[in-house]
Backbone as ProteinMPNN parsed JSONL, in Angstrom:
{"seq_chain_A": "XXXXXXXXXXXXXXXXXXXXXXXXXXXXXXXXXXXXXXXXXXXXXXXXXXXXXXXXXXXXXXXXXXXXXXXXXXXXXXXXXXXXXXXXXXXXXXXXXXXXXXXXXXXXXXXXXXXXXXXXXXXXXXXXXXXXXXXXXXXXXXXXXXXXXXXXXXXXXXXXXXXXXXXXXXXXXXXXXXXXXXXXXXXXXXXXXXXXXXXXXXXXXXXXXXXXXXXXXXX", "coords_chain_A": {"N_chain_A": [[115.992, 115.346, 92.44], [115.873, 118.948, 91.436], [113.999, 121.265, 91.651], [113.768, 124.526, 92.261], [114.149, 126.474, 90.915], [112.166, 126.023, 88.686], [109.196, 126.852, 88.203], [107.145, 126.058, 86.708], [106.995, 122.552, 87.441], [107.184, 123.276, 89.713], [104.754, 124.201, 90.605], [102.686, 122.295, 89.071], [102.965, 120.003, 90.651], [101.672, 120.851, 92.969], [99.28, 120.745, 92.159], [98.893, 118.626, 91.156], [98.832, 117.057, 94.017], [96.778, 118.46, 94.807], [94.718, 117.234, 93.933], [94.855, 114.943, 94.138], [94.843, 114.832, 97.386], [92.184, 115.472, 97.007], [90.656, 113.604, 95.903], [91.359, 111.522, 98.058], [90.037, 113.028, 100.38], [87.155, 112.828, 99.006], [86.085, 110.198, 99.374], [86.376, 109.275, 101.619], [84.473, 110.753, 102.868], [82.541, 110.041, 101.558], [82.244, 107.492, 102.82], [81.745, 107.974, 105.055], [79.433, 108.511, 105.144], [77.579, 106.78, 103.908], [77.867, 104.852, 105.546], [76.28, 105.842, 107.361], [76.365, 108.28, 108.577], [74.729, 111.278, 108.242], [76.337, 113.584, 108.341], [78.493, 114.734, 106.533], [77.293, 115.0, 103.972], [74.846, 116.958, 104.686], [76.793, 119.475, 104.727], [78.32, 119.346, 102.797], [80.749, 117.973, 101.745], [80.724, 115.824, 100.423], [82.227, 115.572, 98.025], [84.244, 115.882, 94.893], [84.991, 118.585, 94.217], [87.824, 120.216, 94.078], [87.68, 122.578, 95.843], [86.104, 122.684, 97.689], [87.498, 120.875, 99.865], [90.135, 122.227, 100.194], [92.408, 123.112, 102.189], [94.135, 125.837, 104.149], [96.455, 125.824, 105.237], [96.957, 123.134, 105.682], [96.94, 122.141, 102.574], [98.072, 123.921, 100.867], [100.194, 126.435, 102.249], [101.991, 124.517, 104.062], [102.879, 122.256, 101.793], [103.508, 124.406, 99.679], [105.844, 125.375, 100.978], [107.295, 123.437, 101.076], [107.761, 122.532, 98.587], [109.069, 124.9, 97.533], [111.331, 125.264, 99.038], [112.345, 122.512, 99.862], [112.056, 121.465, 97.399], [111.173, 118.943, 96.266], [108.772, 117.215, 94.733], [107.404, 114.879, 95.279], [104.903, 115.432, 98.242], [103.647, 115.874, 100.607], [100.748, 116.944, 102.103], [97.365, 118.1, 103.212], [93.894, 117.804, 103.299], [90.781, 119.949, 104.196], [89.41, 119.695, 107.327], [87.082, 116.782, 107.898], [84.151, 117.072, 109.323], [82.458, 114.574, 111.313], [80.408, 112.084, 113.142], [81.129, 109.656, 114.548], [79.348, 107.979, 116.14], [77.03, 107.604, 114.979], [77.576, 105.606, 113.011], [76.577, 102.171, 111.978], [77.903, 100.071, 113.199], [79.831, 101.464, 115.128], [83.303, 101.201, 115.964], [83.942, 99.878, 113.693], [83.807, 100.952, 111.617], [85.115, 103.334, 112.017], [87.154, 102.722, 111.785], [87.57, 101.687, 109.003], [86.649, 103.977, 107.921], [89.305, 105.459, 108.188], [90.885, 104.035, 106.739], [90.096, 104.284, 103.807], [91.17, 106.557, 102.881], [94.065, 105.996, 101.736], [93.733, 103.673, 100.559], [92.321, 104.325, 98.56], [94.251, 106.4, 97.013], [96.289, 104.169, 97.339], [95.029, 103.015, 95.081], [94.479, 104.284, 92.49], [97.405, 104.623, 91.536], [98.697, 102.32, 91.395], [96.59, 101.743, 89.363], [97.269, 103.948, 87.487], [100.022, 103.331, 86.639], [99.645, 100.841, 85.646], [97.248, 102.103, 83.051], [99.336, 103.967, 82.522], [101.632, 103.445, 81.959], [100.719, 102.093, 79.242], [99.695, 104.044, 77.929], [102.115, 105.775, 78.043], [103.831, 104.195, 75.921], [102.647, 105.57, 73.735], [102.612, 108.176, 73.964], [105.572, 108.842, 75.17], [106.168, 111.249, 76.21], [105.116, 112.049, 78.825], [106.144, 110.771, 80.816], [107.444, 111.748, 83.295], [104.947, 113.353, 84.011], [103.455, 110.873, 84.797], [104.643, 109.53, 86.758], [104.867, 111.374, 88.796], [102.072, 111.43, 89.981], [101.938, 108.718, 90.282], [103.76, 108.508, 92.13], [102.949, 110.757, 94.088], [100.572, 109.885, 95.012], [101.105, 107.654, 96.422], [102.922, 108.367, 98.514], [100.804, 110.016, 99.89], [99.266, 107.836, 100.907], [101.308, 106.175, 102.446], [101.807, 108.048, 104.104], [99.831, 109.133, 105.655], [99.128, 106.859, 107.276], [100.443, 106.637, 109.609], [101.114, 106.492, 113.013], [99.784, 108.893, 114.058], [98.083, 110.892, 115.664], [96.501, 113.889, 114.252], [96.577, 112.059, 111.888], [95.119, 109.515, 109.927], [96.147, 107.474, 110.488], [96.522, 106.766, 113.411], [94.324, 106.469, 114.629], [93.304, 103.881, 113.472], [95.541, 102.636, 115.299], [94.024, 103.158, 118.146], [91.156, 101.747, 117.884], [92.999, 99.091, 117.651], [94.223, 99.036, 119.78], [92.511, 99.312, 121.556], [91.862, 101.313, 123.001], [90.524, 103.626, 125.487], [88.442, 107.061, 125.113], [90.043, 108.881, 126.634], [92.836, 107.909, 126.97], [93.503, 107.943, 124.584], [92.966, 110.757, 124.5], [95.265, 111.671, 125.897], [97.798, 110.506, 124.677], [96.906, 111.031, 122.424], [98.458, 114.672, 122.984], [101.171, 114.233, 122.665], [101.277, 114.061, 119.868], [102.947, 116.032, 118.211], [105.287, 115.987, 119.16], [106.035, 113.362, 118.568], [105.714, 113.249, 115.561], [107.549, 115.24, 114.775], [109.949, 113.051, 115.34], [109.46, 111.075, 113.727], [109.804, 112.321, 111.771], [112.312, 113.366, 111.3], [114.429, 111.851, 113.129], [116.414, 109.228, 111.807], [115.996, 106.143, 112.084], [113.174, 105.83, 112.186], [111.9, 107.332, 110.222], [112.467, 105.676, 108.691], [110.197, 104.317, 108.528], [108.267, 105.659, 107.343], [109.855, 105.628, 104.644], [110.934, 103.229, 104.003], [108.316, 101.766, 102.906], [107.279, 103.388, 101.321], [109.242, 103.237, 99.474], [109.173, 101.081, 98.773], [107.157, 100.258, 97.443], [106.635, 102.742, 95.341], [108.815, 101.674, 93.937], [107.776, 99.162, 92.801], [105.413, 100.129, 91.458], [106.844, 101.708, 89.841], [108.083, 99.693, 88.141], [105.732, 98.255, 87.595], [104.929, 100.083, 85.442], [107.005, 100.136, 83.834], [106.899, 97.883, 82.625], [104.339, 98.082, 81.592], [104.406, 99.872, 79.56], [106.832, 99.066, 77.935], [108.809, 99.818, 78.588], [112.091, 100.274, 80.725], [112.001, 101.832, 83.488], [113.147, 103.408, 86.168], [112.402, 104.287, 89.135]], "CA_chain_A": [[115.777, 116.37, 91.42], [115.96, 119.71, 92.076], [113.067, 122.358, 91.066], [113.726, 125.631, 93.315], [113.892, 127.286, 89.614], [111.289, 125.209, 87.669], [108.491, 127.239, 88.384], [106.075, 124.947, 86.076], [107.366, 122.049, 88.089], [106.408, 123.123, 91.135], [102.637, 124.209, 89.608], [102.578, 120.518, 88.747], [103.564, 119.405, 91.678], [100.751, 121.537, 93.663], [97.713, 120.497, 91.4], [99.418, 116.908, 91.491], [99.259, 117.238, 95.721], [95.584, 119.065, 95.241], [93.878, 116.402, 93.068], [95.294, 113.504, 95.35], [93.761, 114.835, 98.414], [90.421, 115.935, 96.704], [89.999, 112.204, 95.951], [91.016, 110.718, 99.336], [88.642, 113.212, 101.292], [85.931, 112.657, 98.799], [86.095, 108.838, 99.441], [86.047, 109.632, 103.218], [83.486, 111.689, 102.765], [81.818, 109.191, 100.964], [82.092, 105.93, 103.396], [80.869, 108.342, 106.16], [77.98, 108.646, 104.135], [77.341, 105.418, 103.132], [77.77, 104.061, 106.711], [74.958, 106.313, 107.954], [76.411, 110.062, 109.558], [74.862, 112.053, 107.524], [77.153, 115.012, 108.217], [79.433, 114.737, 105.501], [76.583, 115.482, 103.29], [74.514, 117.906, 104.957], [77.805, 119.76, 105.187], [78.213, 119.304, 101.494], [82.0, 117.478, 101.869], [80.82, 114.656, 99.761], [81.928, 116.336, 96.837], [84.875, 115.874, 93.884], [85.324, 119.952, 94.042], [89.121, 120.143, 95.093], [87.856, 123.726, 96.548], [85.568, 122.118, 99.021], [88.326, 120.452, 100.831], [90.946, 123.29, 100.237], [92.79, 124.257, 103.891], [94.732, 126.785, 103.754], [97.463, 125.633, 105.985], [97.821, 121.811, 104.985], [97.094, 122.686, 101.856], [98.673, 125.336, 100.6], [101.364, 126.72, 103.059], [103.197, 123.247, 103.909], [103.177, 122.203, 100.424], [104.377, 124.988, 98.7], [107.19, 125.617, 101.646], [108.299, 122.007, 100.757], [107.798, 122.271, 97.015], [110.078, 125.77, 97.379], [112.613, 125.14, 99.429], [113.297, 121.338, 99.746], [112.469, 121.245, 95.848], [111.539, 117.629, 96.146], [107.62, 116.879, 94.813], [105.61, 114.897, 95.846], [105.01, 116.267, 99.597], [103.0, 115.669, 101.825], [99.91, 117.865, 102.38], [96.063, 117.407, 103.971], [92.821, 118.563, 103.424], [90.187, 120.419, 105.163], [88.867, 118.58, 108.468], [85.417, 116.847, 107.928], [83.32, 117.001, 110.88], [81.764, 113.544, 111.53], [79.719, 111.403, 114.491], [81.548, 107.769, 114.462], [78.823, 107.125, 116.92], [76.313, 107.142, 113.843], [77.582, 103.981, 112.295], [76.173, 100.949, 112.568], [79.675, 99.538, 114.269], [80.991, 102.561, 115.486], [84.668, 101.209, 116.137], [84.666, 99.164, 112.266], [83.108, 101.9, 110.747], [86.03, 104.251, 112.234], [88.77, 102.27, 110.984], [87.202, 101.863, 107.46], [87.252, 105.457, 107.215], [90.805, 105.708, 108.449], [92.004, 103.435, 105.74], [89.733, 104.331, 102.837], [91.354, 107.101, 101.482], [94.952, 105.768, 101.782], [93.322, 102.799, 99.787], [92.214, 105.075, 97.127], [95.616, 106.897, 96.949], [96.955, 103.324, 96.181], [94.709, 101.945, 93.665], [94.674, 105.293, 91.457], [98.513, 104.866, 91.871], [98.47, 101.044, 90.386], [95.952, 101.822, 87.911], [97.859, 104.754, 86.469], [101.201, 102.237, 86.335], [99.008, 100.559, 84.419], [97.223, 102.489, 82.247], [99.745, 105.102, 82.487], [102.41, 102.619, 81.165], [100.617, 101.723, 77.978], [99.783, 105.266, 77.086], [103.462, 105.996, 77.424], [103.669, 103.501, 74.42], [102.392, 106.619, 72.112], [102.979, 109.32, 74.541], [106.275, 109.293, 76.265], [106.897, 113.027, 77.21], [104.184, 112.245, 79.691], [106.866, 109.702, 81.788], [107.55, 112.381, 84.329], [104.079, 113.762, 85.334], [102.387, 110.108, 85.44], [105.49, 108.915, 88.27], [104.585, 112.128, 90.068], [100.56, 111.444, 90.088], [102.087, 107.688, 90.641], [104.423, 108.545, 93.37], [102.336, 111.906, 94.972], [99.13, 109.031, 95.799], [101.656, 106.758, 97.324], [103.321, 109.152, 99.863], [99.765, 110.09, 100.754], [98.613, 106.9, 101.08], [101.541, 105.738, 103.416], [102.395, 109.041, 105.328], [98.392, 109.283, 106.24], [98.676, 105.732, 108.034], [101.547, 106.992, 110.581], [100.266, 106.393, 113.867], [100.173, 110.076, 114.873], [96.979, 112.159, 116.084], [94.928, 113.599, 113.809], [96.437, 111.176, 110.77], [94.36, 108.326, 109.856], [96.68, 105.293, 111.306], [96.069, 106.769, 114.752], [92.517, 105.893, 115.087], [93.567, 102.223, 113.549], [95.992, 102.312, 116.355], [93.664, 103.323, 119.203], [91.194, 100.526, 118.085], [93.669, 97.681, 117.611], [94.729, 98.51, 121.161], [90.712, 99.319, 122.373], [92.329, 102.498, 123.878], [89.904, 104.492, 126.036], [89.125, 107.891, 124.761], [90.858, 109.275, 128.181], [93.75, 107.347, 126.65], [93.633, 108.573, 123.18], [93.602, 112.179, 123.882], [96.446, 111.817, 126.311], [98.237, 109.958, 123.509], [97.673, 112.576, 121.293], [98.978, 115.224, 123.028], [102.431, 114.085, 121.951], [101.302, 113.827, 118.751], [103.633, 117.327, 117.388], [106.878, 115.631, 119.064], [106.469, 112.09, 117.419], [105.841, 113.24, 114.728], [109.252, 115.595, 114.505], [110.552, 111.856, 115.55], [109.372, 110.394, 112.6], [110.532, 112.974, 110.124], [113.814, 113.662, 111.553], [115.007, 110.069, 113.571], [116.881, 108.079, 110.427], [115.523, 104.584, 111.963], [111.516, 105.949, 112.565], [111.844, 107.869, 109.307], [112.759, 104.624, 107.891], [108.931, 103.696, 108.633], [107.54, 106.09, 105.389], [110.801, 106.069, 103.184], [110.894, 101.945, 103.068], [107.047, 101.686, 102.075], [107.546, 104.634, 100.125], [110.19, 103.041, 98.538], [109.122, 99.655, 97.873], [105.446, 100.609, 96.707], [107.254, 103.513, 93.929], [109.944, 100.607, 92.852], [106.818, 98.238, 92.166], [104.63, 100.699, 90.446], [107.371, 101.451, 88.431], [108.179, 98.156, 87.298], [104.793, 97.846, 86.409], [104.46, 100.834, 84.06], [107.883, 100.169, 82.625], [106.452, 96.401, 81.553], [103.186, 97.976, 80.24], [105.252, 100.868, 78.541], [107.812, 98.325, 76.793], [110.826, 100.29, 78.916], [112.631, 100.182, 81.928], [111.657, 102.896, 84.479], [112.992, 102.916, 87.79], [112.253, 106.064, 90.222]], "C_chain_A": [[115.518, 117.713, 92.1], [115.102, 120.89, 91.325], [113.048, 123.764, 91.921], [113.369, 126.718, 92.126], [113.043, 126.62, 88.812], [109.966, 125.663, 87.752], [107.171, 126.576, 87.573], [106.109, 123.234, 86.824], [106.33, 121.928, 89.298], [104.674, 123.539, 90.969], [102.179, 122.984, 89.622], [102.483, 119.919, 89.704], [102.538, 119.903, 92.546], [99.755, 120.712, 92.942], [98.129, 119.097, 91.806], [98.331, 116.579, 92.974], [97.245, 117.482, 95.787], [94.485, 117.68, 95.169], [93.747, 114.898, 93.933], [94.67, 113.746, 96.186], [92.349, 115.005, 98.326], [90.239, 114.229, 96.712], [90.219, 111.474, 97.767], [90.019, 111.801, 100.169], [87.232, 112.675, 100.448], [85.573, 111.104, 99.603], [86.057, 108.851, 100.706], [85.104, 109.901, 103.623], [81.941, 110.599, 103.034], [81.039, 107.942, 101.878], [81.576, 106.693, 104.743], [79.263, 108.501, 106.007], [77.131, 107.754, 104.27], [77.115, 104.305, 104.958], [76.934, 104.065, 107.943], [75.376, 107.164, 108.752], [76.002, 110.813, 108.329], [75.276, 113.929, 107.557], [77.601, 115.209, 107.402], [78.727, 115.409, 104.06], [75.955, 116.76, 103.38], [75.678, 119.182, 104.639], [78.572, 120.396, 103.554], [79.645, 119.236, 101.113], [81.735, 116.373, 101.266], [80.938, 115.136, 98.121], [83.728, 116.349, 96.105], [85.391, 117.892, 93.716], [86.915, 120.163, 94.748], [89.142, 121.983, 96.11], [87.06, 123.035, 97.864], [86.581, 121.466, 99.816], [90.094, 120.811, 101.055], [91.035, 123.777, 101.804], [94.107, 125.05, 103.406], [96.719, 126.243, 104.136], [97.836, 124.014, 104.979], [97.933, 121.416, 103.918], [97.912, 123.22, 100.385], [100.06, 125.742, 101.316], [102.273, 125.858, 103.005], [103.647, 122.969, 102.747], [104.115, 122.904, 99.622], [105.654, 125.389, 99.41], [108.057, 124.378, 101.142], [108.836, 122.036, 99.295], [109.153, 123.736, 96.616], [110.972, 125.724, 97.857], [113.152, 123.582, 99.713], [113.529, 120.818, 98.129], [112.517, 119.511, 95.555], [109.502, 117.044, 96.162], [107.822, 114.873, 94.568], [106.095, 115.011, 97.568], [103.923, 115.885, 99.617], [101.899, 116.89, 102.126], [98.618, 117.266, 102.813], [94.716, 118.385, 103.717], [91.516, 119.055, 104.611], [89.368, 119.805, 105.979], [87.334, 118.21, 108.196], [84.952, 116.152, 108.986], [82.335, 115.513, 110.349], [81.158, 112.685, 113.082], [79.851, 110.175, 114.459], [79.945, 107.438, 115.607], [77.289, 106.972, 116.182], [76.18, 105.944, 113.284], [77.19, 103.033, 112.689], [76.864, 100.363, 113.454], [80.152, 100.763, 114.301], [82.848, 102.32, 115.078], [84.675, 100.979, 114.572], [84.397, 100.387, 111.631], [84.609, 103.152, 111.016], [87.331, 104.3, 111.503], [88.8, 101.916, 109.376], [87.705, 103.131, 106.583], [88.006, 105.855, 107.864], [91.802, 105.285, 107.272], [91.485, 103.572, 104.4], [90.512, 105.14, 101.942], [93.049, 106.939, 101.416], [94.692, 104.305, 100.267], [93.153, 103.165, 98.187], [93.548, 105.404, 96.549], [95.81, 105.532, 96.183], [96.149, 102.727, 94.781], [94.644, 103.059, 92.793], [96.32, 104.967, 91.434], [99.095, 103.716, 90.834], [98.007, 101.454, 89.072], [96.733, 102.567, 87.506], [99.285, 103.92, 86.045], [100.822, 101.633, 85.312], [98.798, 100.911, 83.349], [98.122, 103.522, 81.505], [100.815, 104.886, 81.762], [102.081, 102.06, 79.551], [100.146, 102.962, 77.494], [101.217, 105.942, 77.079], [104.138, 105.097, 75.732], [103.869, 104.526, 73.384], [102.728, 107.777, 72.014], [104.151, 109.601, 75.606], [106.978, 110.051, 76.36], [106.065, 113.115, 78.412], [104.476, 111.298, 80.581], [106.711, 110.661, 83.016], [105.843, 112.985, 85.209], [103.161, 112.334, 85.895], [103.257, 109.245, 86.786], [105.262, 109.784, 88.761], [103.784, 111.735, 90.393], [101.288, 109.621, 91.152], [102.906, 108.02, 92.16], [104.112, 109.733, 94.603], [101.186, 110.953, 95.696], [100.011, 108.486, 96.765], [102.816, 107.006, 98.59], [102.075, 109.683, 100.14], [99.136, 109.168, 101.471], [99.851, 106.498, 102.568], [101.525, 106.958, 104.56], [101.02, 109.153, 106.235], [98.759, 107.943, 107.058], [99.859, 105.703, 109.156], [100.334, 107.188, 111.741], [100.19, 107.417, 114.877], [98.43, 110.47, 114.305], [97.46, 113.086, 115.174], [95.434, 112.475, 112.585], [95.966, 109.704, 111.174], [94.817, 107.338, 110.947], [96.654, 105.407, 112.511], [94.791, 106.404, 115.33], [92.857, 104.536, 114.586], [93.914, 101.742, 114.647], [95.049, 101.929, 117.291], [92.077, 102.271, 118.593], [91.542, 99.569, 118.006], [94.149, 97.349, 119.18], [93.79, 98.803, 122.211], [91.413, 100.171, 123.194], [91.099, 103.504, 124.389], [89.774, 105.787, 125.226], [90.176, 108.996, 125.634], [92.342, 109.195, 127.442], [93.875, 108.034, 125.088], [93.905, 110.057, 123.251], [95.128, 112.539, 124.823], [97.715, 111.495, 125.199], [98.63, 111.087, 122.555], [98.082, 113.929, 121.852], [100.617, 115.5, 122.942], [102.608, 113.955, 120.796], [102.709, 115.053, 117.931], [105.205, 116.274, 117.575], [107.087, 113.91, 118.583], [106.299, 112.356, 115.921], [107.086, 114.126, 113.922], [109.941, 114.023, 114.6], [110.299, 111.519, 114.621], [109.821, 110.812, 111.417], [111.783, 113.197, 110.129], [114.906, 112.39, 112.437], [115.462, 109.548, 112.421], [116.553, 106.965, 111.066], [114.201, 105.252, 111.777], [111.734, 106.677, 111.163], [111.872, 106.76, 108.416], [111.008, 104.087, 107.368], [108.057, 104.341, 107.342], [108.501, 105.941, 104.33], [110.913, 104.058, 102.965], [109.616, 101.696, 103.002], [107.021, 102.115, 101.054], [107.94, 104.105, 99.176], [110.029, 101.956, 97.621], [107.658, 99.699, 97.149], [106.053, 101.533, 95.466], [108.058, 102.2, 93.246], [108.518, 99.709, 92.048], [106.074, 98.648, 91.233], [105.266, 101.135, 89.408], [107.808, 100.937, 87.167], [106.928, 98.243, 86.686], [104.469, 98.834, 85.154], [105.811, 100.491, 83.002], [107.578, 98.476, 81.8], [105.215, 97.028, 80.979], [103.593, 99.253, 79.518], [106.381, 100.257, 77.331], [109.042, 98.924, 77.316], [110.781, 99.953, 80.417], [112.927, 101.856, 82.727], [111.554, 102.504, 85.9], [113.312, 104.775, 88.182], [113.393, 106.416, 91.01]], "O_chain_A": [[115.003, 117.717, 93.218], [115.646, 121.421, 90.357], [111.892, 124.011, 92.265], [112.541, 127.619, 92.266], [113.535, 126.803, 87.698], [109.232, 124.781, 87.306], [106.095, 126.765, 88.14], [105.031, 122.659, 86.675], [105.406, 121.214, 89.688], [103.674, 122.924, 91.34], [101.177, 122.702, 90.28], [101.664, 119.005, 89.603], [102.383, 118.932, 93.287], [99.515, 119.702, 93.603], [97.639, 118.544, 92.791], [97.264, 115.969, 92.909], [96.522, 116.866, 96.571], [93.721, 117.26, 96.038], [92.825, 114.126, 94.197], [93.646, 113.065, 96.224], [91.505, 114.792, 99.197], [89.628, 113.716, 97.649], [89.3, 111.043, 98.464], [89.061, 111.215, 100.674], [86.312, 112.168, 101.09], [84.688, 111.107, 100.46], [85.279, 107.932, 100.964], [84.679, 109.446, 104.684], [81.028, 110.419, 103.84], [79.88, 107.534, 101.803], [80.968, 105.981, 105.543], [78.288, 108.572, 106.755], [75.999, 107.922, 104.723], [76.375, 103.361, 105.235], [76.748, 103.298, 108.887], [74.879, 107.052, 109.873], [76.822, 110.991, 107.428], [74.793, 114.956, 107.081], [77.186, 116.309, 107.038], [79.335, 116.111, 103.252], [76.204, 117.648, 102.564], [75.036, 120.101, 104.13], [79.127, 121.467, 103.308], [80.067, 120.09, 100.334], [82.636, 115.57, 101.506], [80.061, 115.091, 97.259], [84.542, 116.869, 96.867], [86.274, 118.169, 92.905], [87.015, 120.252, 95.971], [90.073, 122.468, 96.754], [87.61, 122.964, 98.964], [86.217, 121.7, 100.969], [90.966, 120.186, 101.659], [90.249, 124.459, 102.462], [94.854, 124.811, 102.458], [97.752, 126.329, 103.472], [98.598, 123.827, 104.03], [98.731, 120.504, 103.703], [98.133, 122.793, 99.252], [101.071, 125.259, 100.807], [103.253, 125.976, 102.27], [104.786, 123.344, 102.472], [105.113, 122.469, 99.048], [106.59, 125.744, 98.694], [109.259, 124.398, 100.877], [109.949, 121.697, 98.893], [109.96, 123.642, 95.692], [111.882, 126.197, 97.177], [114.371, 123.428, 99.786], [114.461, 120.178, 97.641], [113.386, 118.889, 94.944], [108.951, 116.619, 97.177], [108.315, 114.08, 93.766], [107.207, 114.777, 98.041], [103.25, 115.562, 98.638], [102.462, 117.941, 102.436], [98.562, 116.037, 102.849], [94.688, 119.588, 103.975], [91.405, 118.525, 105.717], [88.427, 119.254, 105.409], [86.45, 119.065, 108.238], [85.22, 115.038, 109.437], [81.695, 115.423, 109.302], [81.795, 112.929, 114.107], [78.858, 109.456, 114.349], [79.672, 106.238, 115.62], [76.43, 106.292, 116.742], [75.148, 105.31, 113.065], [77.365, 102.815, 113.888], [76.372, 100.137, 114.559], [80.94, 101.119, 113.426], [83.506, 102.96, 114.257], [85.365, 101.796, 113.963], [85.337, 100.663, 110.886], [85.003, 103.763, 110.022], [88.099, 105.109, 110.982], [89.811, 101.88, 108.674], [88.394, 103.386, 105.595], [87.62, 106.877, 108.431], [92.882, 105.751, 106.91], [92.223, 103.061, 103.557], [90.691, 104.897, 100.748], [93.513, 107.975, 100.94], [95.413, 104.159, 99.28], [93.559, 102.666, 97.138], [93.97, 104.711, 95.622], [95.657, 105.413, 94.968], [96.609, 102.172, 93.782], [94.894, 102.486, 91.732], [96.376, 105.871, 90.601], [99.729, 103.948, 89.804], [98.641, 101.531, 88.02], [97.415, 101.876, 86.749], [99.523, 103.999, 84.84], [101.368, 101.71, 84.212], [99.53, 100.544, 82.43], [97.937, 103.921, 80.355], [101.189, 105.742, 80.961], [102.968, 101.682, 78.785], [100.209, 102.946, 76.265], [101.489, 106.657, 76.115], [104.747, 105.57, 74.773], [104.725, 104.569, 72.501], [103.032, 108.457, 71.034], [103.995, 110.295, 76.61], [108.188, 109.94, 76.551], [106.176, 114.132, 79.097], [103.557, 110.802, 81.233], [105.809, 110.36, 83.797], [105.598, 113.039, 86.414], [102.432, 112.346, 86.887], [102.692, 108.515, 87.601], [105.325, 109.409, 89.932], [104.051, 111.279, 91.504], [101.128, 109.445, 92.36], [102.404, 107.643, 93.219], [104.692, 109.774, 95.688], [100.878, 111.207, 96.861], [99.796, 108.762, 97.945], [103.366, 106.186, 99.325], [102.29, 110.059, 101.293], [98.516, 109.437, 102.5], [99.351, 106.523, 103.693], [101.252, 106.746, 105.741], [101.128, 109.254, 107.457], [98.419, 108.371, 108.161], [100.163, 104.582, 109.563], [99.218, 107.697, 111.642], [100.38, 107.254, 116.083], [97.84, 110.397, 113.227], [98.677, 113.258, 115.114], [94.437, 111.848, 112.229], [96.213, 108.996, 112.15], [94.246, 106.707, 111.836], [96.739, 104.339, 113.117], [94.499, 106.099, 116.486], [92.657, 103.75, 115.512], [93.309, 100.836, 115.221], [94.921, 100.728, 117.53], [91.853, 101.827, 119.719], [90.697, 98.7, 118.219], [94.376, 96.271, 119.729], [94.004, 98.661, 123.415], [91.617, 99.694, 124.31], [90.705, 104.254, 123.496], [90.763, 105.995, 124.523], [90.952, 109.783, 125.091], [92.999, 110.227, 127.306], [94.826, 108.804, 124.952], [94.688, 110.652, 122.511], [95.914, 113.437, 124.523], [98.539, 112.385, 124.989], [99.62, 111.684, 122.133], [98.07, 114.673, 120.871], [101.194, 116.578, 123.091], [103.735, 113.752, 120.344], [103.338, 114.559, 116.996], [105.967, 115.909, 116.68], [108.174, 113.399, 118.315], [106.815, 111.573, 115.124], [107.509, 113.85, 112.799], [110.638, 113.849, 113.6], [111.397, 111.568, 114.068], [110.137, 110.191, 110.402], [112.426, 113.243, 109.081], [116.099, 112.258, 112.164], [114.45, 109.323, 111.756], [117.046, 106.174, 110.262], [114.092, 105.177, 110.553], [111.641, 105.527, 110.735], [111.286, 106.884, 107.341], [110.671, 103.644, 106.27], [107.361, 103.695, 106.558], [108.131, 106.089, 103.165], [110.963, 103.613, 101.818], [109.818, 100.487, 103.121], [106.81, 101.548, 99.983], [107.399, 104.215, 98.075], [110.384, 101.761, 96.459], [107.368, 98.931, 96.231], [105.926, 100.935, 94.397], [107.835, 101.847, 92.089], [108.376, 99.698, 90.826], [105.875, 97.962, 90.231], [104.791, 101.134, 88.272], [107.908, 101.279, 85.989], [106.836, 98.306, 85.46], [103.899, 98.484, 84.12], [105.763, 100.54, 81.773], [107.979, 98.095, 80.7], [104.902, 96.608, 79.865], [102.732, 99.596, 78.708], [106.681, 100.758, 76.248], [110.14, 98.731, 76.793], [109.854, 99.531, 81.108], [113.802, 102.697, 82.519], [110.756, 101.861, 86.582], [113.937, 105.769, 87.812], [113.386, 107.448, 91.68]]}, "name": "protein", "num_of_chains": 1, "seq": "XXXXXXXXXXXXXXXXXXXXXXXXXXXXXXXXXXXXXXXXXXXXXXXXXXXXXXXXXXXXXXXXXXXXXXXXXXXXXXXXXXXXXXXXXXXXXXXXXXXXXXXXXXXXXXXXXXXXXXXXXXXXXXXXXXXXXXXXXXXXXXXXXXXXXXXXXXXXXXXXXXXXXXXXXXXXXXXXXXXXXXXXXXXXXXXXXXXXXXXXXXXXXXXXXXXXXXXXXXX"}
């Protein structure tokens, strides 16, 4: 679909993008919290305000370059970095990888549930097909693209403890992070790695809203 002229569209498509990341940092926020750093708080990043975790750059900038010139929402965007002390947690390492995968977790189960519920309020209301597959399909490119095993996104800290990587080893690691991750967006096999998740997580959630909608909705 093509929105370069849809200027309400792409609006949609921003707030969509905003609302998604306000919930996975809060929930980040949250389990840093909860697991005993209390930075996240002090700091006052445990918080539902989608301005508190407003960056300008990942944001804002990327987003709306994608949303204007590839004309293809939902995109990919990130919120503002929250400073934390993994060496707070009770288990440092579990505690790391918790909150690596929490707010990818969130992403999907808001993503489900709205299939869900989002499918039987189409029932009464369906002019409201198109923005609940964005909300449905904007969580679930956050949820997988965050678990790419690239420095600073989440699935790199899974990585580097599944393979008990030094941090010596980790920041060497990530200093290739910029050119794997061109590899991953531009390679057609390694690209394959977000567009078939992508693909088969949207087909499923669509199925399920088009059985609790009474139609057939495929993305």
């Amino acid at each position: 679909m093509q929105y370069a002229n849809d200027i309400p569209m792409v609006a949609l498509g921003f707030c969509v993008l905003l609302l998604s990341i306000t919930l996975r940092q809060w929930a980040k926020a949250w389990l840093m919290d909860r697991l005993g750093d209390p930075t996240p708080r002090m700091t006052g990043v445990v918080s539902l305000n989608p301005l508190v975790h407003f960056d300008p750059l990942g944001t804002l900038l990327i987003p709306v370059m994608f949303l204007l010139f590839l004309h293809t929402p939902p995109v990919y965007g990130w919120g503002k970095h929250i400073y934390s002390h993994a060496s707070a947690f009770k288990h440092p390492a579990r505690g790391e990888v918790l909150v690596s995968l929490v707010g990818s977790a969130v992403n999907l189960t808001v993503a489900f549930f709205l299939a869900v519920v989002g499918g039987l309020l189409l029932r009464f209301f369906p002019q409201f097909d198109k923005l609940i597959l964005l909300i449905i399909q904007q969580n679930i490119l956050l949820a997988v693209f965050s678990l790419l095993p690239i420095p600073p996104l989440e699935g790199a800290f899974v990585v580097k403890h599944l393979f008990k990587m030094s941090e010596e080893a980790f920041m060497r690691y990530s200093q290739w992070s910029l050119i794997i991750f061109l590899a991953f967006i531009f390679i057609p096999g390694l690209s394959l790695v977000i567009g078939v998740p992508y693909g088969v997580l949207s087909y499923v959630a669509s199925i399920i809203m088009g059985l609790c909608s009474g139609s057939v909705i495929i993305v």
